[in-house]
N, C-alpha and C positions, 0 to 999 in steps of 0.2 A: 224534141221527143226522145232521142237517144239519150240526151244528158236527164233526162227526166228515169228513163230504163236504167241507167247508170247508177244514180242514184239509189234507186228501189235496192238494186242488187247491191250495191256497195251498203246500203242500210242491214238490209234482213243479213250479209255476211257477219257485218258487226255484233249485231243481237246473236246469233247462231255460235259466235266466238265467244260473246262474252258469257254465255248459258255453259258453254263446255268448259271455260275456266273455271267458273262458281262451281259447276261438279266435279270436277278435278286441280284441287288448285296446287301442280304441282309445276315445275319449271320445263321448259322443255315443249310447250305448244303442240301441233300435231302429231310431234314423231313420240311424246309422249303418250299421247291419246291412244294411238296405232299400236302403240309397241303393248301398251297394257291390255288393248281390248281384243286384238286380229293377232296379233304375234312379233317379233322383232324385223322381220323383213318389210314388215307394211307402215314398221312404225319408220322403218328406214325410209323407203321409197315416198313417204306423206314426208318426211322433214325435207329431203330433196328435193322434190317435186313443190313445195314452198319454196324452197330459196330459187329455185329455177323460175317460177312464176314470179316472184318478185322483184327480181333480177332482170326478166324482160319486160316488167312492169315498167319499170324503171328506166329500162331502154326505150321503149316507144316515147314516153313522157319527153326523154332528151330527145329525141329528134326531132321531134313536134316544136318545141320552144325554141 
């Protein structure tokens, strides 16, 4: 069941991702999004705040295996 909830989320993130790229298709990912539409500090703290979540992504993954 969880891997089933994982899924869902990990699906609707992609679709959600790849909808903000086709309207903005510039380089740069969230901190570009952020920085264009909130301001420079939010676009900073969204690209951070990605590499910090993908980064612990990444660490849970290795320890598990």
């Amino acid at each position: 069941m969880a891997l089933l909830l994982a899924a869902l989320v990990a699906t609707l993130n992609a679709f959600s991702s790849a909808q903000l790229a086709m309207a903005h298709p510039v380089s740069g990912g969230a901190y570009a999004f952020g920085r264009r539409w909130v301001g420079p500090w939010t676009g900073f703290a969204a690209g951070w705040l990605f590499v910090t979540g993908k980064t612990a992504s990444a660490a849970a993954i290795a320890s598990i295996a």
